[in-house]
C-alpha positions in Angstrom: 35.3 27.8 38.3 37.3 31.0 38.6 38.1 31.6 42.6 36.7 35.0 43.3 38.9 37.8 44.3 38.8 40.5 46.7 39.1 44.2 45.4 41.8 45.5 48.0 40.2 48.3 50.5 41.4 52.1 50.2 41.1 55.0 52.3 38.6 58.2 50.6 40.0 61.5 52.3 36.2 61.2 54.9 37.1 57.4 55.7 37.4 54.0 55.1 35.4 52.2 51.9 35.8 48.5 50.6 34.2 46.0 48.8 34.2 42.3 49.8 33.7 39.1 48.1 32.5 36.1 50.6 31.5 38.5 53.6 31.3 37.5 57.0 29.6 37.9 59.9 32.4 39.3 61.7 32.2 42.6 59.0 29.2 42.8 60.5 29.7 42.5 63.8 32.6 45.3 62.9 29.9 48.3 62.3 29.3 49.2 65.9 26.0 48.3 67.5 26.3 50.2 70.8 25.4 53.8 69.4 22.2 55.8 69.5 20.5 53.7 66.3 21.5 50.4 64.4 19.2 49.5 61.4 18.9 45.5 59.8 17.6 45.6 56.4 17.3 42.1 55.3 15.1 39.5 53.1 15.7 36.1 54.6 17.2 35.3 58.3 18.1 32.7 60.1 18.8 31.7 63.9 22.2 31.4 64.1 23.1 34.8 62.2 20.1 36.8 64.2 22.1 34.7 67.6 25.2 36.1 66.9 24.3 39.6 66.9 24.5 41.6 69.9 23.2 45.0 69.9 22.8 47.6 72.7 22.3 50.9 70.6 19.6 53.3 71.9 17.1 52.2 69.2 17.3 49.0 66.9 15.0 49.1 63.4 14.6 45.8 62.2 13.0 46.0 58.3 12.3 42.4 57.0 10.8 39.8 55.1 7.6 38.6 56.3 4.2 37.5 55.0 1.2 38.2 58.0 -1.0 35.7 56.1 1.0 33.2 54.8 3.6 31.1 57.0 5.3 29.2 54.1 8.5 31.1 53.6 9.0 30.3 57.9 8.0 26.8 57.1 10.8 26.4 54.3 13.4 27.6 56.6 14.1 30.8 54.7 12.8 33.0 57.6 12.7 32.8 61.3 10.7 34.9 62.9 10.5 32.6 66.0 14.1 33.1 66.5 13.9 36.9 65.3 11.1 37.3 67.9 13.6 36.1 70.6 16.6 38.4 69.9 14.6 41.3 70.2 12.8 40.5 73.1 16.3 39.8 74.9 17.2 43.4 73.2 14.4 45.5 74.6 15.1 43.5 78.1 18.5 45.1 77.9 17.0 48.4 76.9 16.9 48.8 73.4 13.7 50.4 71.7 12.6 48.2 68.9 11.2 49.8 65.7 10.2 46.3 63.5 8.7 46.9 60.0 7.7 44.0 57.5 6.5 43.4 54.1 6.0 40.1 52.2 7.8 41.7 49.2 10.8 42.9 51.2 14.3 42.6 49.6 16.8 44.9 50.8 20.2 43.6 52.7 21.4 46.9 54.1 23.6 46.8 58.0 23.8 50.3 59.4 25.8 50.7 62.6 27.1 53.8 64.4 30.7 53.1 62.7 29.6 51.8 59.6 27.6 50.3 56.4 27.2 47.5 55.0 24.8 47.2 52.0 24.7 44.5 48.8 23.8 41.2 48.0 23.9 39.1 51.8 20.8 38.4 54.0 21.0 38.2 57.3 21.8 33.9 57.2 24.8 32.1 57.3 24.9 31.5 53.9 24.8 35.3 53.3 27.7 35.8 55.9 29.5 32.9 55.7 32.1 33.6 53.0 29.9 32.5 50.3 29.2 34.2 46.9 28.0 37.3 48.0 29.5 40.8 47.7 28.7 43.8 49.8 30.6 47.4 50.0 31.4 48.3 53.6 31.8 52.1 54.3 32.7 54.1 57.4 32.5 57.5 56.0 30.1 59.5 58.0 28.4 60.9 54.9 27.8 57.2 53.7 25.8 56.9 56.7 23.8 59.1 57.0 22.8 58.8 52.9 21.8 55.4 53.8 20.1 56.0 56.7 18.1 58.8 54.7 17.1 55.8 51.9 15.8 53.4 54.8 13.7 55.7 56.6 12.1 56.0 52.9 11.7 52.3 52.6 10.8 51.8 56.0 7.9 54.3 55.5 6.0 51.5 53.1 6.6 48.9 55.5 4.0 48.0 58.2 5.4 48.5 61.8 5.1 45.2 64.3 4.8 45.1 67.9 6.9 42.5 69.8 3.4 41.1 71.0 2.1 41.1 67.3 4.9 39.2 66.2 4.7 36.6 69.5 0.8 36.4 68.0 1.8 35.5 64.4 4.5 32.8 65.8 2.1 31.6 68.4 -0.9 31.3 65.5 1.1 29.5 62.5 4.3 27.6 64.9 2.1 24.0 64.8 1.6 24.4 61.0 5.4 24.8 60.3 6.4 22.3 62.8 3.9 19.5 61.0 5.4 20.7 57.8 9.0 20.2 58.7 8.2 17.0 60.3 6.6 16.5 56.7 8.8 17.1 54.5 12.8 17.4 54.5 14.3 20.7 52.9 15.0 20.5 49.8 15.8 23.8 49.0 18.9 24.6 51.5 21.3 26.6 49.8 24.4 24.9 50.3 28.1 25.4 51.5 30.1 27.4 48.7 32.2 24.9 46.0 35.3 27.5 45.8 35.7 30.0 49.1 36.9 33.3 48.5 40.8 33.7 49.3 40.3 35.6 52.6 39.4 32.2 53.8 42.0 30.2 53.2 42.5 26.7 51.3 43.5 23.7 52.9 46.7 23.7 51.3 47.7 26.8 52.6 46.5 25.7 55.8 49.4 23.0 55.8 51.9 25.6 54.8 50.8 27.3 57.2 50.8 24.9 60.3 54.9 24.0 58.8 55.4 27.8 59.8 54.3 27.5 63.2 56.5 27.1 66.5 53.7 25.2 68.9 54.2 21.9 69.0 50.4 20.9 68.2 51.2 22.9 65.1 53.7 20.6 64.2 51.9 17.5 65.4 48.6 18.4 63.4 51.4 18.9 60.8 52.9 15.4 60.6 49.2 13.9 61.3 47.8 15.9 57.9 50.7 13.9 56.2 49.9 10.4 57.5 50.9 9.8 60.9 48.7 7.4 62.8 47.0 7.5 59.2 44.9 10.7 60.8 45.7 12.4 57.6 41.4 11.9 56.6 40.4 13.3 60.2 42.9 16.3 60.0 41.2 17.4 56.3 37.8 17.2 57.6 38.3 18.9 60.7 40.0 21.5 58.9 36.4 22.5 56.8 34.5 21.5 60.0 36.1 23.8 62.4 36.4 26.7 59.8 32.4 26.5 59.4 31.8 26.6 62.7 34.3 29.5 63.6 32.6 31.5 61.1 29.0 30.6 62.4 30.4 31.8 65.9 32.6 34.9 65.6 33.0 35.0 69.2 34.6 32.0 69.2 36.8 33.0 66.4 38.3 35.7 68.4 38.2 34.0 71.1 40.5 30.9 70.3 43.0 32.8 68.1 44.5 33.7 71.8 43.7 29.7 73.3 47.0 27.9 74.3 47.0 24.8 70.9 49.6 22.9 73.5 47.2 23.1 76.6 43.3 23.9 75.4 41.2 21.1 76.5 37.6 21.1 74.4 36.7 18.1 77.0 37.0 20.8 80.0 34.8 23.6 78.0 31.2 22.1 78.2 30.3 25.7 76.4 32.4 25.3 73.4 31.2 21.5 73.3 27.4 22.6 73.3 27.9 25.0 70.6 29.8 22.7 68.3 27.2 19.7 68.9 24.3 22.7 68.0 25.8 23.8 65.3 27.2 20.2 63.8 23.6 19.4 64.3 21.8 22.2 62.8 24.1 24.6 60.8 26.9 22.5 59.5 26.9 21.6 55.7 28.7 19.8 52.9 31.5 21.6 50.5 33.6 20.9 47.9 36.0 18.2 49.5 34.2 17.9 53.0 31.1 15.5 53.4 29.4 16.6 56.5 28.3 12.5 57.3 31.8 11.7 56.9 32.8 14.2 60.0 30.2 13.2 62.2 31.1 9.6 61.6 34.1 10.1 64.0 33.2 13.3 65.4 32.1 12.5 69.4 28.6 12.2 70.2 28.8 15.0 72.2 29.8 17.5 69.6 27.5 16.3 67.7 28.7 13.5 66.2 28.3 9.3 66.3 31.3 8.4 67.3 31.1 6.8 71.0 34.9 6.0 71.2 37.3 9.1 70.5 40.3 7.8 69.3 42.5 10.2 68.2 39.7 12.5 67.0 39.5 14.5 70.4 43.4 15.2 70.3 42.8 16.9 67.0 40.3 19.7 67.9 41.9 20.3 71.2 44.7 21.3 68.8 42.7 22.5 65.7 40.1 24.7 67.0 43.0 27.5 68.3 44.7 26.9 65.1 42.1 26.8 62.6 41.1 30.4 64.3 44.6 31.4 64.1 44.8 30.7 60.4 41.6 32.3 59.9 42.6 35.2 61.9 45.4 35.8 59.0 43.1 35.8 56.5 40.4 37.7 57.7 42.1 40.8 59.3 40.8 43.6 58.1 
């Protein structure tokens, strides 16, 4: 498989236009959602992407997938209007007029935020903006903006518009039919983790190189451990692909740990971090090429969501790797 490539950005004399392969969600979290209108265009959501979006613009439209007479697509997990119901209720709480629209046939993945665009092939789910094989063109010329918002409020207008209560209705009348189902049967149909990453993510190989470069001393610890000492070399691969998964489900953790202390962080003293790894080890976290998710939570502590009940050297290693996984990452993903 040829590793997809990213066409390099460039500046158009109004502003700033590029086209990405593998976006993330911190492109979109890059568009500016504090201005007077943000707009989500998207077929399939999930919790975690709708979770990490924080939005306190004037007015929010929300056009999406959604079937008023027929539950299954929520029931298969591509959909999640339980958790979309919740965002935007926390939204308007904070002041934010909520404009939703839905149609069963919906299909557009367009991002509009008071800085920018983002429009192509990514839904609004982790495997749409977690560095998989999607590409979208991101825009911040002002005239780019305003054509897109033009072409929504054209696709809006054959959408039907939802009240928050309408929507608590529809997840209040079909919630006990998609929980039975789940309980039912298992998902079959989850899209999984990319094979080959785009290069903006990083390889674990280059990590290595990488960490060799680096002054800290839990650089050069993690270093000697990836090449056999204690024979952590196994635990040092997998937290590699763990930790990047999870930084990229979270980008506020991301930016947050590319500045954490790799000689002093403790994850044993942050019960938030802790809580958010176990969620997402239990919930989000999938294989890829090279990384079996069963594997990691084999040794991974019970609570971050693994089995293991003694840590061993295994909680030593994210104290270390989670500010320099996000360091490494950091490198890759600057815009």
């Amino acid at each position: 498989m040829v590793t997809a490539v990213i066409k390099p950005s460039h500046m158009s004399a109004r502003g700033m236009r590029k086209v990405i392969v593998g976006p993330i969600l911190k492109d979109l979290h890059g568009l500016g959602w504090d201005g007077e209108q943000a707009v989500l265009a998207t077929a399939f959501y999930s919790e975690r992407a709708l979770n990490s979006l924080v939005v306190s613009a004037r007015k929010l439209r929300v056009l999406c997938r959604l079937n008023l007479d027929d539950p299954s697509e929520w029931a298969r997990g591509w959909i999640a209007p339980d958790a979309l119901l919740e965002r935007l209720k926390l939204f308007e709480a904070n002041g934010t007029q909520i404009d939703l629209r839905v149609h069963e046939s919906a299909h557009a993945k367009v991002y509009v935020g008071t800085t920018g665009v983002i429009l192509g092939s990514a839904n609004l789910t982790l495997q749409g903006f977690g560095g998989g094989w999607e590409i979208v063109h991101l825009s911040k010329d002002a005239e780019d903006i305003n054509r897109v918002r033009a072409a929504l409020d054209i696709y809006a207008h054959y959408m039907k518009q939802l009240t928050l209560t309408q929507l608590e209705d529809y997840t209040a009348r079909y919630s006990d039919y998609v929980r039975k189902f789940k309980k039912k049967y298992k998902r079959q149909d989850k899209v999984s983790t990319p094979v080959v990453r785009p290069p903006r993510l990083g390889e674990y190989g280059d990590f290595l190189k990488w960490l060799k470069r680096q002054p800290t001393q839990a650089a050069q610890e993690i270093y000697l451990r990836a090449h056999g000492k204690n024979n952590l070399q196994g635990h040092i691969h997998r937290n590699f692909f763990g930790l990047r998964q999870f930084l990229l489900a979270y980008p506020e953790s991301l930016e947050r740990f590319r500045t954490e202390n790799p000689d002093a962080y403790k994850l044993s003293a942050d019960a938030t971090t802790e809580g958010a790894l176990a969620t997402f080890v239990k919930k989000h976290a999938a294989d890829e090429a090279d990384f079996s998710l069963e594997i990691w939570k084999s040794y991974l502590p019970r609570e971050c969501g693994g089995r293991a009940e003694r840590h061993g050297g295994t909680i030593g290693n994210l104290n270390r790797m989670l500010p320099l996984v996000a360091r490494y990452l950091a490198t890759k993903t600057r815009r």
